[in-house]
DSSP file (Angstrom, degrees, kcal/mol; ACC not computed):
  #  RESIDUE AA STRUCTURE BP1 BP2  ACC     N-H-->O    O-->H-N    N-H-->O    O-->H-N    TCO  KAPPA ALPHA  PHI   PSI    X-CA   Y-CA   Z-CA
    1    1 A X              0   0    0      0, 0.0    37,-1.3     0, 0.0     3,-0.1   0.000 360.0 360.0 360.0 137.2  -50.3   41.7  -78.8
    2    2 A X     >  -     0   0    0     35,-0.2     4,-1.3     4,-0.0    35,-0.2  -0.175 360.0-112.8 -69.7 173.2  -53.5   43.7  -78.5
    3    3 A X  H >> S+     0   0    0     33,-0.5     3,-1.5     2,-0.2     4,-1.2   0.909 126.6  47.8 -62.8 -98.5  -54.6   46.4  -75.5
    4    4 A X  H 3> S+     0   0    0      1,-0.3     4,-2.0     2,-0.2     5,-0.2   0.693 110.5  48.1 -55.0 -53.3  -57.3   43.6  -74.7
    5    5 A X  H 3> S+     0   0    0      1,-0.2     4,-1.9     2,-0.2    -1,-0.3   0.937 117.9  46.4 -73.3 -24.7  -54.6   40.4  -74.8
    6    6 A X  H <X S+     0   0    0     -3,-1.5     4,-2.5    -4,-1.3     6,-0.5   0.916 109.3  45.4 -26.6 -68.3  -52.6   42.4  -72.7
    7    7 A X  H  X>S+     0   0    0     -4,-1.2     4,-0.6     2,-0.2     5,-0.6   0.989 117.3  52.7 -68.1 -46.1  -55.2   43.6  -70.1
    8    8 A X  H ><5S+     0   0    0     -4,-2.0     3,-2.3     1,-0.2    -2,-0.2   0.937 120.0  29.3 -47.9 -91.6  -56.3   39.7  -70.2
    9    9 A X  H 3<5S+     0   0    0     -4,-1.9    -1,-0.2     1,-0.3    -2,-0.2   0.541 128.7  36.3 -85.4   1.7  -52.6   38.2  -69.4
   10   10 A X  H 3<5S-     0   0    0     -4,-2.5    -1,-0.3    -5,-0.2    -2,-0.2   0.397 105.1-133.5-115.0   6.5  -50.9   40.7  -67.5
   11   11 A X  T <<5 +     0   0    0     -3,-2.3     2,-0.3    -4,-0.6    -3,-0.2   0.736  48.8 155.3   5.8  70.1  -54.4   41.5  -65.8
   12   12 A X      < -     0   0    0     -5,-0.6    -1,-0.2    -6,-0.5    -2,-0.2  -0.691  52.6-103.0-101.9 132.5  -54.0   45.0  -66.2
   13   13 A X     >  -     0   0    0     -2,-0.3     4,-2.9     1,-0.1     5,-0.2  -0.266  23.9-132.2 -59.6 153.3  -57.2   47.1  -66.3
   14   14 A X  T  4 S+     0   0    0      1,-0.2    -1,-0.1     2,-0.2   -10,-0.1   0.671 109.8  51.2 -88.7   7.4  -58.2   48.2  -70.0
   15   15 A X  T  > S+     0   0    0      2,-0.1     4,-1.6     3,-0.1     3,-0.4   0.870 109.1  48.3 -83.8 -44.7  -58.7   51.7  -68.7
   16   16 A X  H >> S+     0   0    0      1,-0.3     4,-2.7     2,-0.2     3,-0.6   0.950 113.8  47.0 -65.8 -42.2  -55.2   51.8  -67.0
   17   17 A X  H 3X S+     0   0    0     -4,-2.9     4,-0.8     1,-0.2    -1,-0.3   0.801 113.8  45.7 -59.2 -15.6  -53.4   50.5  -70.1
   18   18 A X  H 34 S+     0   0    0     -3,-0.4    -2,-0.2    -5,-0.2    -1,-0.2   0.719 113.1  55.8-105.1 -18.4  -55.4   53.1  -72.4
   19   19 A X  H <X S+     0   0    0     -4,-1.6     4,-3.1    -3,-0.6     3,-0.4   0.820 109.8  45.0 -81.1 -33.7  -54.4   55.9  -69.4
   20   20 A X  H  <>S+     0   0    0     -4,-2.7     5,-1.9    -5,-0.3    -2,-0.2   0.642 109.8  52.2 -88.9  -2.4  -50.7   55.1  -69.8
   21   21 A X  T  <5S+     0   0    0     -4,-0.8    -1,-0.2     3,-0.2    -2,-0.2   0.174 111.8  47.0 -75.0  -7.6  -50.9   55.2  -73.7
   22   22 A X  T  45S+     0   0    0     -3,-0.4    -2,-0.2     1,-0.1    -3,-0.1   0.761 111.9  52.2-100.7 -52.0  -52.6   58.7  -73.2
   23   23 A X  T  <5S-     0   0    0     -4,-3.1    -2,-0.1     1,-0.2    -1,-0.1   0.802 114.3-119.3 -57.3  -4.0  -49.4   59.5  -70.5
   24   24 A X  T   5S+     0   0    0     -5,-0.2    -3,-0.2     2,-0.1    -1,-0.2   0.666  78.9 127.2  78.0  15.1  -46.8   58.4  -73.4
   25   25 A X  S   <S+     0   0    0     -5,-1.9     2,-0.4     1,-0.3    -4,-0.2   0.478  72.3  46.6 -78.7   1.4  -45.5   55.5  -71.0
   26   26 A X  S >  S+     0   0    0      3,-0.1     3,-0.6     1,-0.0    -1,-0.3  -0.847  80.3 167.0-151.1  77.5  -46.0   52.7  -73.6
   27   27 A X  T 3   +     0   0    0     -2,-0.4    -2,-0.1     1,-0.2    -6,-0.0   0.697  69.3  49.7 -88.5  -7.5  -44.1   55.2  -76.5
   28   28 A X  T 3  S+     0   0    0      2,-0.1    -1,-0.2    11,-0.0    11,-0.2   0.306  75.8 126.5-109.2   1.8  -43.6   52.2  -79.2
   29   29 A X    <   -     0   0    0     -3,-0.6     2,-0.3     9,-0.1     9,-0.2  -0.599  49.9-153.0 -62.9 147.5  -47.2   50.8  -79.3
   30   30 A X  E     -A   37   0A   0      7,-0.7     7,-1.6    -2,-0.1     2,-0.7  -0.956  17.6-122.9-121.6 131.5  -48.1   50.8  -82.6
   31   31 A X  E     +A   36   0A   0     -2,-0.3     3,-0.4     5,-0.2     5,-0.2  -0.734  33.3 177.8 -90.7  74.3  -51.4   51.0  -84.7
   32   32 A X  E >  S-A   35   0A   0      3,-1.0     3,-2.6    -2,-0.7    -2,-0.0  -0.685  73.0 -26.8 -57.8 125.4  -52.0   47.8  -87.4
   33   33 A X  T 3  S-     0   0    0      1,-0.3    -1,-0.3    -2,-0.2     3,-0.0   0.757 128.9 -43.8  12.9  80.9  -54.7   47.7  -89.3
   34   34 A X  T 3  S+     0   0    0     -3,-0.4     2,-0.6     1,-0.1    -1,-0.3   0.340 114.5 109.4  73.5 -15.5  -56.8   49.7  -86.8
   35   35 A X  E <  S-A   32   0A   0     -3,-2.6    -3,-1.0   -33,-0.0    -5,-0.1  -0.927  72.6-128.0-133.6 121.2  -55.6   47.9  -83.8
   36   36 A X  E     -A   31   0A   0     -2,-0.6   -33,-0.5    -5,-0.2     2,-0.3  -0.178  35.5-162.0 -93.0 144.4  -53.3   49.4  -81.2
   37   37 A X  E     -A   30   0A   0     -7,-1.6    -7,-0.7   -35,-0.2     2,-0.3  -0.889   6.4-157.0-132.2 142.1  -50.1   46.5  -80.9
   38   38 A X        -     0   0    0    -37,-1.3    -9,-0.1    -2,-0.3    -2,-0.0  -0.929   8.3-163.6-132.0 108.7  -47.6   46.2  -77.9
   39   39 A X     >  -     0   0    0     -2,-0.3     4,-3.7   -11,-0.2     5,-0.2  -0.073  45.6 -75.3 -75.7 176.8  -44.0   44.5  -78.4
   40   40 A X  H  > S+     0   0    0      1,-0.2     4,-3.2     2,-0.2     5,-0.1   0.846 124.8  58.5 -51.1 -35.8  -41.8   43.3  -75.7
   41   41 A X  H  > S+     0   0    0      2,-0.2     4,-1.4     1,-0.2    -1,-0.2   0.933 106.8  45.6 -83.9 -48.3  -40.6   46.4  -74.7
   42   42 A X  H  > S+     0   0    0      2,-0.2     4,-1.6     1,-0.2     3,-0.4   0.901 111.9  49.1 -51.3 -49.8  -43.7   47.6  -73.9
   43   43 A X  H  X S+     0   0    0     -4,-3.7     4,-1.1     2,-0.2    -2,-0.2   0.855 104.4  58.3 -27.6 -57.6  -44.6   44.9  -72.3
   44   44 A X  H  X S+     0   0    0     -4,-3.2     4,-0.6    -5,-0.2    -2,-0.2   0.634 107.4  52.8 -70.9 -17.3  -41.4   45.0  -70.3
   45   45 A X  H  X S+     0   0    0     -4,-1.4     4,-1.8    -3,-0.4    -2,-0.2   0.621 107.6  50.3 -76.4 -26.5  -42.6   48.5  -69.2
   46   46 A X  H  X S+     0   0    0     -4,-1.6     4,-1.6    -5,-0.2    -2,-0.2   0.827 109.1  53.2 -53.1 -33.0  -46.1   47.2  -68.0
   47   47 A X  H  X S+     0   0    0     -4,-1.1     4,-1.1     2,-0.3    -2,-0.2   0.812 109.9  40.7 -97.8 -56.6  -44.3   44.9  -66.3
   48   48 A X  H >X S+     0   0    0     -4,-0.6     3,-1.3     2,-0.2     4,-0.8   0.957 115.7  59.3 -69.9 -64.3  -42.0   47.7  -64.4
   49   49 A X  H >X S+     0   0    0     -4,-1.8     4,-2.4     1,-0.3     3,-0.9   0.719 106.9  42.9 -13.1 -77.7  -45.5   49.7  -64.1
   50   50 A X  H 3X S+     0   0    0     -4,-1.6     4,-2.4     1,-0.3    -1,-0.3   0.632 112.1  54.3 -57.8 -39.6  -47.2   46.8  -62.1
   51   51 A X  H <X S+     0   0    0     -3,-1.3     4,-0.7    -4,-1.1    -1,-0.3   0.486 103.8  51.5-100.2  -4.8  -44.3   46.2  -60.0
   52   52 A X  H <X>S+     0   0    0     -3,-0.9     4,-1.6    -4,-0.8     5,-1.4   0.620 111.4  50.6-101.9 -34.5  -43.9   49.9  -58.7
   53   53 A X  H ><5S+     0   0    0     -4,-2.4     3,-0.6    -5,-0.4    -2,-0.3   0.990 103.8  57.5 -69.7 -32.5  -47.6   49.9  -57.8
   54   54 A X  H 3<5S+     0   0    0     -4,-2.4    -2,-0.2     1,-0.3    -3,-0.2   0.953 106.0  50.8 -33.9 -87.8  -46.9   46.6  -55.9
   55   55 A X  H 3<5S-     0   0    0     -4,-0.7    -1,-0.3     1,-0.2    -2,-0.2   0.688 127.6-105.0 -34.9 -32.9  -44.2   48.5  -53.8
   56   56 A X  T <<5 +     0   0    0     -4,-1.6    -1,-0.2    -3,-0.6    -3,-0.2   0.845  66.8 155.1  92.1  40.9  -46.7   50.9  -53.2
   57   57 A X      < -     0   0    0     -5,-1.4     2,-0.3     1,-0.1    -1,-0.1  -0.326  41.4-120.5 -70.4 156.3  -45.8   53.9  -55.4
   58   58 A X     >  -     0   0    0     -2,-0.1     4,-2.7     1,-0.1     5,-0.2  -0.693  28.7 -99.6-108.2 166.0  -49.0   56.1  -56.4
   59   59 A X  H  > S+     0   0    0     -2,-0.3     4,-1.5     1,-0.2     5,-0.2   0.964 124.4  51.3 -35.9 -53.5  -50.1   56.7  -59.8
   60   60 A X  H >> S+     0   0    0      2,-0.2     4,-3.5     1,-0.2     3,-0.9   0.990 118.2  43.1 -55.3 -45.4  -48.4   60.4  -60.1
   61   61 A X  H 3> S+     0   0    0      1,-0.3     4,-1.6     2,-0.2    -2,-0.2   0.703 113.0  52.4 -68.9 -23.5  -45.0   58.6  -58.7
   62   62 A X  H 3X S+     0   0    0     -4,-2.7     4,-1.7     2,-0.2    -1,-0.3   0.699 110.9  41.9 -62.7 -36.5  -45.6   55.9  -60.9
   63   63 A X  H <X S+     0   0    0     -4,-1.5     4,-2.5    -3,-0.9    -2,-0.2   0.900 116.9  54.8-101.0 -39.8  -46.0   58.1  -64.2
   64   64 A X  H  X S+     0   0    0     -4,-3.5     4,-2.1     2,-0.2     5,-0.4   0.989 108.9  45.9 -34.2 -79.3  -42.9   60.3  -62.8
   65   65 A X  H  X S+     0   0    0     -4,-1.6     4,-1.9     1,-0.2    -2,-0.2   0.815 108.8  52.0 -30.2 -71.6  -40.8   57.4  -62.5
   66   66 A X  H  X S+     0   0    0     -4,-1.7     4,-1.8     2,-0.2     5,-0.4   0.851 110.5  54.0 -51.5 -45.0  -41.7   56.1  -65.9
   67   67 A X  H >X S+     0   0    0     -4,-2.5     3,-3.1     1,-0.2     4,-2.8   0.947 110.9  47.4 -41.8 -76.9  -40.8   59.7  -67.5
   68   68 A X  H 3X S+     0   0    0     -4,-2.1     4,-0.7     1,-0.3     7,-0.3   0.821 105.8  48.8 -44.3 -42.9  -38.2   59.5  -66.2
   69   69 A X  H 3< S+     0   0    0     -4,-1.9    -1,-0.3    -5,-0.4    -2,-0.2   0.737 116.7  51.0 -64.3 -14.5  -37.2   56.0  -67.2
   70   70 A X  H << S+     0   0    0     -3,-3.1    -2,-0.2    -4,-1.8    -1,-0.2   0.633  98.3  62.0 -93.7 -23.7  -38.2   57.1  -70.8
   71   71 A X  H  < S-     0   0    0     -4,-2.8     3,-0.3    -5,-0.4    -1,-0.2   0.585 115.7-104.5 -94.8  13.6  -36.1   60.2  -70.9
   72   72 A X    ><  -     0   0    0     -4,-0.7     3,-1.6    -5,-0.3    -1,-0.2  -0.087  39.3 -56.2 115.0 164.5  -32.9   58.1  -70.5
   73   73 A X  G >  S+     0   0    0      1,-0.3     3,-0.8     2,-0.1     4,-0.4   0.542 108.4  82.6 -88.0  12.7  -30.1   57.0  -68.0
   74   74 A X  G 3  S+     0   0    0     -3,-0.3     4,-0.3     1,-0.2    -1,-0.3   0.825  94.4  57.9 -55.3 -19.2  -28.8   60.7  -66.9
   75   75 A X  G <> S+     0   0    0     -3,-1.6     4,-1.9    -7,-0.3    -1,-0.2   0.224  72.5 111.6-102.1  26.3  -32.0   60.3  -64.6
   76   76 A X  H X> S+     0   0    0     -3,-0.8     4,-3.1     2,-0.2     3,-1.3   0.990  81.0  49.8 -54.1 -65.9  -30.6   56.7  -62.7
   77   77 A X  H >> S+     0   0    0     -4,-0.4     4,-4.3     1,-0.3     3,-1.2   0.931 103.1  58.3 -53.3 -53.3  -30.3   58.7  -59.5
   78   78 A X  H 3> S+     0   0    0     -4,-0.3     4,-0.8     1,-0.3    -1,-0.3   0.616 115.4  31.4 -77.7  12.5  -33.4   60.0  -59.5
   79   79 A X  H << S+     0   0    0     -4,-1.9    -1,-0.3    -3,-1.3     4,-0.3   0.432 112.2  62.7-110.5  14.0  -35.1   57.1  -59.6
   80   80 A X  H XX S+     0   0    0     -4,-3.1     4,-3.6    -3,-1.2     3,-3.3   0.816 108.7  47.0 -49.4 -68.5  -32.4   55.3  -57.6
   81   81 A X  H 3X S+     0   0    0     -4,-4.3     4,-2.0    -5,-0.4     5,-0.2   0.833 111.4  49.8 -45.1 -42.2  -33.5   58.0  -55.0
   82   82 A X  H 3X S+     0   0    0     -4,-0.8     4,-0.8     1,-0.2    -1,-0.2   0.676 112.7  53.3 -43.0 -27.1  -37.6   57.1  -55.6
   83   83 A X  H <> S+     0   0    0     -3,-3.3     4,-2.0    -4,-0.3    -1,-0.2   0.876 110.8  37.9 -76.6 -57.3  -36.4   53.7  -55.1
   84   84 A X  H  X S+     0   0    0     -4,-3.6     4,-1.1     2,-0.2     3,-0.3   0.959 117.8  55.4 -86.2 -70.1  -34.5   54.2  -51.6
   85   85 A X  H >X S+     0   0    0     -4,-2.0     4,-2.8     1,-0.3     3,-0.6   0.665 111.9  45.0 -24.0 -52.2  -37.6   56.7  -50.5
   86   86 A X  H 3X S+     0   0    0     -4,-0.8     4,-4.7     1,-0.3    -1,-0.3   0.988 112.5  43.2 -63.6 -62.4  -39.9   54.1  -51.2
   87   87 A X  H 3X S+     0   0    0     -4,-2.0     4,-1.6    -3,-0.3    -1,-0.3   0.603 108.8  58.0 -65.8   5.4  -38.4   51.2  -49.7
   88   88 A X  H <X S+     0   0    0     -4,-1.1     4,-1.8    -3,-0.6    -1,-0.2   0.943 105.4  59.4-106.1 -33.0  -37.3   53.3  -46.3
   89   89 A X  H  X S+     0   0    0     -4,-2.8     4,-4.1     2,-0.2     5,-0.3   0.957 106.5  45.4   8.0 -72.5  -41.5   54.0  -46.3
   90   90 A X  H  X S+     0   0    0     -4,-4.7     4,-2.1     1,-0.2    -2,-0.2   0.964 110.4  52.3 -78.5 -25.8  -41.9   50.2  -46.1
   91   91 A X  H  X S+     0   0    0     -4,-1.6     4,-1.7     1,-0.2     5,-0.4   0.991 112.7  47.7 -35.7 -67.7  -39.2   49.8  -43.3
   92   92 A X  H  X S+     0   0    0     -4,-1.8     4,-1.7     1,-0.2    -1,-0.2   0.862 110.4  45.0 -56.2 -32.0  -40.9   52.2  -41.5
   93   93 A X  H >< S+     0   0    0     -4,-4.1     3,-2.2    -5,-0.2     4,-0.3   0.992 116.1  57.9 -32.5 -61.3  -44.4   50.6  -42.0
   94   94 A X  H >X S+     0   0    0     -4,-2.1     3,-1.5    -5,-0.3     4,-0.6   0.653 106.0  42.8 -23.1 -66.9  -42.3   47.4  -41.1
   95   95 A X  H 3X S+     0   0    0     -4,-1.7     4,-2.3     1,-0.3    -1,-0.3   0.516 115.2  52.6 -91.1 -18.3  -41.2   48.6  -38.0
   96   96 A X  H << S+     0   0    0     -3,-2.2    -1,-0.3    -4,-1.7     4,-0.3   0.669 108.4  45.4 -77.1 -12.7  -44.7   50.0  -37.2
   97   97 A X  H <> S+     0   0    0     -3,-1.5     4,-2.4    -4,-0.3     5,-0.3   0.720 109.6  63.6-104.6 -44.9  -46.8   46.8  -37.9
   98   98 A X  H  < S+     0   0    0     -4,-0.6     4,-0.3     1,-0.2    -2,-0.2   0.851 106.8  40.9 -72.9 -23.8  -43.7   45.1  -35.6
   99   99 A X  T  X S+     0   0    0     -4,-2.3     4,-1.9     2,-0.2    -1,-0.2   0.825 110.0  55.8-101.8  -2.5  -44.7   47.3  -32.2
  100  100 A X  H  > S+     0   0    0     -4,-0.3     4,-1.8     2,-0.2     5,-0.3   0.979 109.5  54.4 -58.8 -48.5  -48.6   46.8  -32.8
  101  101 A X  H  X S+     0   0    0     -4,-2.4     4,-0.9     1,-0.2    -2,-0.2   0.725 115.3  34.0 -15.3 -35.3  -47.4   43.2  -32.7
  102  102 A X  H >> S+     0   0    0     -4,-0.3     3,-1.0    -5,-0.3     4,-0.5   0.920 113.5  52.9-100.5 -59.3  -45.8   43.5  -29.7
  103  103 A X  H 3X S+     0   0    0     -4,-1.9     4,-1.5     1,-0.3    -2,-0.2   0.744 113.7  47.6 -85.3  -8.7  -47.9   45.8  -28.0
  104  104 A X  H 3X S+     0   0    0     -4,-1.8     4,-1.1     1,-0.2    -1,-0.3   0.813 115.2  52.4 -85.0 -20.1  -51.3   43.0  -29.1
  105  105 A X  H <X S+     0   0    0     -3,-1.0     4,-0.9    -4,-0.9    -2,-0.2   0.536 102.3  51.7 -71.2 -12.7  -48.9   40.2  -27.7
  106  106 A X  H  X S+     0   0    0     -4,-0.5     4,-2.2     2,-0.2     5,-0.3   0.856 111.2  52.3-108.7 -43.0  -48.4   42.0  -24.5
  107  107 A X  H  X S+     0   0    0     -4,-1.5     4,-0.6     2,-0.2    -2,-0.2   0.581 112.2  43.6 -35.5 -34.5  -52.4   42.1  -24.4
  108  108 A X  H >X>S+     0   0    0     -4,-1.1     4,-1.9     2,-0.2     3,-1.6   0.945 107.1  54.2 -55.9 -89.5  -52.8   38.6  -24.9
  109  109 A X  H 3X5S+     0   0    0     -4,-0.9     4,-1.1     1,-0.3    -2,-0.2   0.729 113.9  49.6 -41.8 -43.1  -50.1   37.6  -22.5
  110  110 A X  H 3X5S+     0   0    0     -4,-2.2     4,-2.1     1,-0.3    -1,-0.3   0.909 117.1  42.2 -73.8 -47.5  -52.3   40.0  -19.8
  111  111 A X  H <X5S+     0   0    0     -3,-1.6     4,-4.4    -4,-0.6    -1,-0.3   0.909 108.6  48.5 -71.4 -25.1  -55.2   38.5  -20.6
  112  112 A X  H  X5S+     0   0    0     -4,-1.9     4,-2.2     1,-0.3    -1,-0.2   0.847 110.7  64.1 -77.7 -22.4  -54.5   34.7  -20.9
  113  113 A X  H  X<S+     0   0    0     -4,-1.1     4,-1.7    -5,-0.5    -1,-0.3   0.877 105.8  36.1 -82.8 -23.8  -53.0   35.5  -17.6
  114  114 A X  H  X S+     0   0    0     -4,-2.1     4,-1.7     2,-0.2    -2,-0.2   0.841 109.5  67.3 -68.1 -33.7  -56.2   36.6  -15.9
  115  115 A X  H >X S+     0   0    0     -4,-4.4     3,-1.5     1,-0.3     4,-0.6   0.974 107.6  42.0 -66.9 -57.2  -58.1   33.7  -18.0
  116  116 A X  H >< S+     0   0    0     -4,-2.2     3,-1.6     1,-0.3    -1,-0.3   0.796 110.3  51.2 -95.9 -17.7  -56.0   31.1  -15.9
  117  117 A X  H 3< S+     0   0    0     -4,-1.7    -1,-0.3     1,-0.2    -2,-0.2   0.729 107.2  54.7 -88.9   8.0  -56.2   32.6  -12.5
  118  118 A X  H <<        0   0    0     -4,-1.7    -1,-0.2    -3,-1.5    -2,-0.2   0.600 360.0 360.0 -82.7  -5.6  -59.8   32.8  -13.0
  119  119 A X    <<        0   0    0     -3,-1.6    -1,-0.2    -4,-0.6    -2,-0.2   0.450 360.0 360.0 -81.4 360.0  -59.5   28.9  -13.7
């Protein structure tokens, strides 16, 4: 598969794919007649790629991680630990998004209660 049928089905920008061929992340693309080629495994690292920026990893933590995942499984823990960091981030988001909730519900409740004794 080309950089461009790639960037097309995984709808990955072609600048980000051609920045994570520059970081070494994609270390088995291969050049055929002129034309830079991606196997499964590379693929299956786009794939990993996509899904730590979903979680909300940043580029730098993203290209860490992926070092790491390239230099082999002595490094498990530390991305286990990038792993638990991240996800106790989104707990805390969680927990932050659940008392603005509460505290616009309690606003509501105050108001709706003036809207009926003004009825």
């Amino acid at each position: 598969m080309t950089i461009e049928e790639a960037s097309r089905r995984y709808q990955i920008p072609l600048e980000t794919l051609q920045e994570y061929e520059r970081f070494g992340l994609c270390s088995s693309v291969k050049k055929i007649m002129g034309v830079w080629q991606y196997d499964d495994e590379d693929l299956e690292r786009m794939s990993m790629i996509m899904t730590l920026h979903e979680v909300g990893f940043e580029s730098q933590e993203v290209e860490t991680y992926m070092q790491l995942l390239l230099d082999g499984s002595h490094t498990v823990e530390q991305r286990l630990e990038m792993l638990n960091a991240r996800r106790k981030a989104a707990l805390e988001e969680i927990h932050l998004r659940e008392n603005q909730l509460r505290q616009l519900d309690y606003l509501r409740h105050k108001l709706q209660k003036v809207k009926q004794q003004e009825e």
